[in-house]
C-alpha positions in Angstrom: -31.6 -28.3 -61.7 -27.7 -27.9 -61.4 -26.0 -30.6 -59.0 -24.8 -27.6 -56.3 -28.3 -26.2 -56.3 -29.4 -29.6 -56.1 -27.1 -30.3 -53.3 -27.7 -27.1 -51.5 -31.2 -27.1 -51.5 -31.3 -30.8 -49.8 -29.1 -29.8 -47.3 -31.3 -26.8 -46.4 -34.1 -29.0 -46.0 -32.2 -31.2 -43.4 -30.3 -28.8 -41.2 -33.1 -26.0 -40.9 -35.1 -28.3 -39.5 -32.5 -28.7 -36.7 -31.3 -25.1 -36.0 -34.9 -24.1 -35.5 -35.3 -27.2 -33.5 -36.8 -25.4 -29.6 -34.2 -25.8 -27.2 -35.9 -23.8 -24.2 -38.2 -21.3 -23.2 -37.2 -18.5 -21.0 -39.4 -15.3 -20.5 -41.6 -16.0 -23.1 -38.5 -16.2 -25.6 -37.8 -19.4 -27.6 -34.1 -20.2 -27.5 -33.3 -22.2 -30.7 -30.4 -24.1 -31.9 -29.6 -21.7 -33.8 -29.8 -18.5 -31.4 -28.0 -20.8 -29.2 -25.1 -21.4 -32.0 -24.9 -17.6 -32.5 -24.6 -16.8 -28.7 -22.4 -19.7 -28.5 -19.6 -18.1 -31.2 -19.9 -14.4 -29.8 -19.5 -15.7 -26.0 -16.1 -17.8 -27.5 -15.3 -14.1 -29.7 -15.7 -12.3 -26.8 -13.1 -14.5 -24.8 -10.7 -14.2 -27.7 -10.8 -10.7 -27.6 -9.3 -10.4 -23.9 -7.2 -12.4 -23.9 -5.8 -10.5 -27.3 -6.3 -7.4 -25.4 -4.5 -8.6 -22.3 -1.4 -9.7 -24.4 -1.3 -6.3 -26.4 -1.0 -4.1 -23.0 1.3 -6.7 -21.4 3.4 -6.0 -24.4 3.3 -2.3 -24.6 4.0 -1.8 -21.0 7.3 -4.5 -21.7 8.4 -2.4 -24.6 8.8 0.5 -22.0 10.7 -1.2 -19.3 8.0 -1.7 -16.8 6.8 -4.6 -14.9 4.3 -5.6 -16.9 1.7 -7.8 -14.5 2.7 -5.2 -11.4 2.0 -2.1 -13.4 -0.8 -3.0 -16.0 -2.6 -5.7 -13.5 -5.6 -3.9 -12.6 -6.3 -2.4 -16.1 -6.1 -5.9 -17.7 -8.8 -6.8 -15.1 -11.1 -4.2 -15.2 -10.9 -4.5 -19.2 -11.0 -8.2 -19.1 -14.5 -7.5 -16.6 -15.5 -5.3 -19.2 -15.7 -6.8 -22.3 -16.8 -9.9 -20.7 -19.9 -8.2 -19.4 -20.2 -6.7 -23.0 -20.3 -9.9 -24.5 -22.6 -11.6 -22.6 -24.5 -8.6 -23.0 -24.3 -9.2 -26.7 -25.0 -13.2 -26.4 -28.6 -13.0 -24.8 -29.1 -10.1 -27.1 -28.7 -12.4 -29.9 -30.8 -14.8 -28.1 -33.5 -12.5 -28.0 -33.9 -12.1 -24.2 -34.8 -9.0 -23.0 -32.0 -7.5 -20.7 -34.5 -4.7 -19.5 -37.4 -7.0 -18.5 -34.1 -9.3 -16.5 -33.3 -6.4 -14.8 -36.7 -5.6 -13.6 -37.3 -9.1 -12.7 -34.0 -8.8 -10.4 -34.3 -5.2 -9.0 -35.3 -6.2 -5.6 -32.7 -9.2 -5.3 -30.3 -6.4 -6.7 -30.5 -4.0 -3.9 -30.4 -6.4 -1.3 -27.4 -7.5 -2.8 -26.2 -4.2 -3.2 -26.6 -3.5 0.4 -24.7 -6.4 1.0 -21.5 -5.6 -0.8 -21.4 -1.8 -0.9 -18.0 -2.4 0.9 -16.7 -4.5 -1.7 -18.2 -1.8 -4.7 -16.6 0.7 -2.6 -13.0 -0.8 -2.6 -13.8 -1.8 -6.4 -14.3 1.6 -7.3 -11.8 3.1 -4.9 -9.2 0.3 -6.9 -10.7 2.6 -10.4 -9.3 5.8 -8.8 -6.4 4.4 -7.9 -5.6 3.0 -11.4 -7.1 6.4 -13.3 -5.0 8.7 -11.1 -1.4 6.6 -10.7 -1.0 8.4 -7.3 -0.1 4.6 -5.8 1.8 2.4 -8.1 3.5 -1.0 -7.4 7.0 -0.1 -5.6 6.3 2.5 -4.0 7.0 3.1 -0.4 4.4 4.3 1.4 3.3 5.0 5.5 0.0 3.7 6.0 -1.7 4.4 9.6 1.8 4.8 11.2 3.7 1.3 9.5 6.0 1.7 6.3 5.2 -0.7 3.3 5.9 -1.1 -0.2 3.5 -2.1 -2.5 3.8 -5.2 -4.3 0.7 -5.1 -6.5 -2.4 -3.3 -6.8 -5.7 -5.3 -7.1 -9.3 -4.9 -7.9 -10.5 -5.4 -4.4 -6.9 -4.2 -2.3 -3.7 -4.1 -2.1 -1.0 -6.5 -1.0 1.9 -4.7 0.7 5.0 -5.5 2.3 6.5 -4.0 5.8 10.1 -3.5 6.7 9.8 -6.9 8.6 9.1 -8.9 5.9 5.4 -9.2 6.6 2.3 -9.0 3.7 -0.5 -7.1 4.6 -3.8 -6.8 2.5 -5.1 -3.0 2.5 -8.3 -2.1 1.3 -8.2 0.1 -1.8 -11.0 2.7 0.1 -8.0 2.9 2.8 -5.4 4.0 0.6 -7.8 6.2 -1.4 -9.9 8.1 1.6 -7.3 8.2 4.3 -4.4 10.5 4.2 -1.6 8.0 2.9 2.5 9.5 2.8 4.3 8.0 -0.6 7.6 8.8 -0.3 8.4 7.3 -3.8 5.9 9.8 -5.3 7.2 12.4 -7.3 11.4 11.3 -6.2 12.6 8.9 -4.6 14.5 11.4 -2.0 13.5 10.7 1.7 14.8 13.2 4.8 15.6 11.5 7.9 15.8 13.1 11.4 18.0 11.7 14.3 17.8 13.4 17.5 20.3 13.4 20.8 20.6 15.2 23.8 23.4 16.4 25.3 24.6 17.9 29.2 24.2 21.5 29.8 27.4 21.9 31.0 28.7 20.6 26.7 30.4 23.0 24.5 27.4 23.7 22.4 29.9 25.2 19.2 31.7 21.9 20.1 28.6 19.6 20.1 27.4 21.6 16.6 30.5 20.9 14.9 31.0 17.1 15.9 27.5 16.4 14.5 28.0 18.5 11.1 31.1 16.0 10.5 28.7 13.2 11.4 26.3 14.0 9.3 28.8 14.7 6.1 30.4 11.7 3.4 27.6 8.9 3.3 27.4 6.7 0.0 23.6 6.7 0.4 23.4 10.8 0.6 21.7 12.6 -1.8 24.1 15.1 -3.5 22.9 18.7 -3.7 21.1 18.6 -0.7 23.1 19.1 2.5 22.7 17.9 5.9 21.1 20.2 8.7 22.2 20.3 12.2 19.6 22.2 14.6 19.1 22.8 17.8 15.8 21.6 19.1 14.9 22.0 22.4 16.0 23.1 26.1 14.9 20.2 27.6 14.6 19.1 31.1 17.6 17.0 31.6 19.5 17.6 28.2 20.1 20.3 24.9 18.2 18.1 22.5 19.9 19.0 19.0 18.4 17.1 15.8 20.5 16.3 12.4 18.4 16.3 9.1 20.3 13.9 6.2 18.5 13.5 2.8 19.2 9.7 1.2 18.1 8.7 -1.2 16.0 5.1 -0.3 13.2 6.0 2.2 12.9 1.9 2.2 16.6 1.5 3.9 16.5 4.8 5.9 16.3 3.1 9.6 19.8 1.5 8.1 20.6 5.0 7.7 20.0 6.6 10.8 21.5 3.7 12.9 24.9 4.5 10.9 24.0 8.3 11.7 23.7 7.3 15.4 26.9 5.5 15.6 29.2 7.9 14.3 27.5 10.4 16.4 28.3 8.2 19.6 32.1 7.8 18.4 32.5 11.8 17.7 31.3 12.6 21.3 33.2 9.7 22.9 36.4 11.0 21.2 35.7 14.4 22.6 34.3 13.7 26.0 30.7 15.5 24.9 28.0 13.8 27.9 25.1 12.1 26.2 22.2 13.6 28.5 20.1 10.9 30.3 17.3 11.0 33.2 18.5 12.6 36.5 16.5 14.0 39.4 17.4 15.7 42.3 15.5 15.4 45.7 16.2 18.3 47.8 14.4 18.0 51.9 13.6 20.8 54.3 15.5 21.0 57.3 12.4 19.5 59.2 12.0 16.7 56.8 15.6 15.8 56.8 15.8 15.5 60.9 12.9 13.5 61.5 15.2 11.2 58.9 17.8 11.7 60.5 16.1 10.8 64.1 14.1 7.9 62.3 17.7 6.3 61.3 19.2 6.9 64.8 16.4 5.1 66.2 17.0 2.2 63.8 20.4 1.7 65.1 19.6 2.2 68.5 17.4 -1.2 68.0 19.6 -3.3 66.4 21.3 -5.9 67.9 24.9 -5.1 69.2 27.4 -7.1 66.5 29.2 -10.2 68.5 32.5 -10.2 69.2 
């Protein structure tokens, strides 16, 4: 017999005994050492290939400019979920369990458990939907349930956004994908904002209409091509309420905007002595009405106390 076959042959006599040394027993199966050695290596494969797959979209969505954790976050997860469960999948496979006979064994527990995260599965799936359509992306600027936010990133469960006062807010994904949600950032990034003011009846209206198309004209933030609307609104109660449309081009910065609107509006009119409208109300008594006052106060100084000298 040749040395190697020699060799060889002792060595298979020594380690065989050990790899089909019984390590455990479950559901009738007998887990070796060496079914446990082979789920071992495809469980550590299996890790290897995420985290390759998480550094090769990281780098494809770098090569194109984008924020790469922001924008390709929830896909590295759901893959990273994926081929975990694959692999595991895979591992007890090889260990010769029998993944049908687990699930039947843990139906029951399943549903209960089901029942007790279907809000959790519903934001998971809402988070897929989200991710498959791109409707909502990190950055934009959005109006959810009457606040404006920017998103900061999309997760599997929510999102974290980000109000004009500086404050984070979680947000379920089933919110932003069941409820009617405005993205101003959506298709461009050009946002129309409205400022309204009311001026006196007795105002020049051509006047009034003239003073607010200046105002509205020659901002750095206006978008070009689009020009500024004046209208009139309303014959109100106490006032002509006109209304002045400017397009800019940062829905984000657009209370900025209409402040700077505002006060140019308020120096045009104070140059040209146009009223801002406010409140007023006048009382008007019958003739009755106003003589019993009348009577009432002649009483009242009737009573009082002659002044001393």
């Amino acid at each position: 017999m040749e040395p190697w076959s020699l060799i060889a042959s002792i060595s298979e006599a020594r380690i065989s005994p050990m790899l089909d040394h019984k390590l455990v027993e479950v559901a009738g199966t007998t887990v070796t050492v060496a079914t446990a050695l082979s789920a071992l290596v495809v469980i550590v494969t299996t890790v290897w290939l995420s985290k390759l797959m998480r550094r090769a979209i990281l780098r494809v969505f770098a090569r194109r400019g984008l924020d790469a954790e922001k924008s390709a976050g929830t896909i590295v997860a759901l893959l990273h979920y994926l081929i975990l469960a694959t692999g595991f999948g895979v591992a007890l496979d090889t260990v010769g369990i029998d993944l049908g006979a687990l699930f039947a064994a843990g139906a029951i527990f399943a549903i209960g458990i089901g029942f007790a995260m279907q809000n959790i599965i519903q934001n998971f799936v809402s988070g897929v939907i989200l991710l498959t359509e791109r409707a909502i992306k990190p950055g934009d600027v959005l109006e959810i349930q009457g606040a404006v936010c920017r998103v900061l990133r999309l997760g599997i469960r929510a999102a974290v956004v980000q109000t004009r006062d500086g404050e984070d807010l979680i947000v379920p994904n089933s919110l932003l994908s069941q409820a009617t949600v405005k993205n101003f950032t959506l298709e461009a990034d050009a946002y129309r904002l409205r400022v309204s003011v009311g001026v006196t009846y007795g105002s020049n209206m051509k006047q009034v209409r003239t003073l607010l198309e200046e105002a509205a004209v020659d901002y750095p933030w206006q978008v070009a091509g689009r020009p500024s609307q004046v209208i009139l609104v309303d014959f109100g109660n106490n006032s002509v309420v006109w209304e002045v449309a400017v397009w800019t081009r940062d829905a984000w910065t657009a209370r900025r905007a209409e402040s700077e609107v505002r006060e140019r509006i308020w120096d045009a009119f104070q140059a040209n002595g146009v009223v801002i409208a406010f409140p007023q109300l006048d009382v008007h008594f019958d003739p009755e009405v106003a003589a019993g006052f009348s009577h009432m106060a002649s009483s009242a100084a009737a009573k009082r106390p002659a002044a001393s000298a």
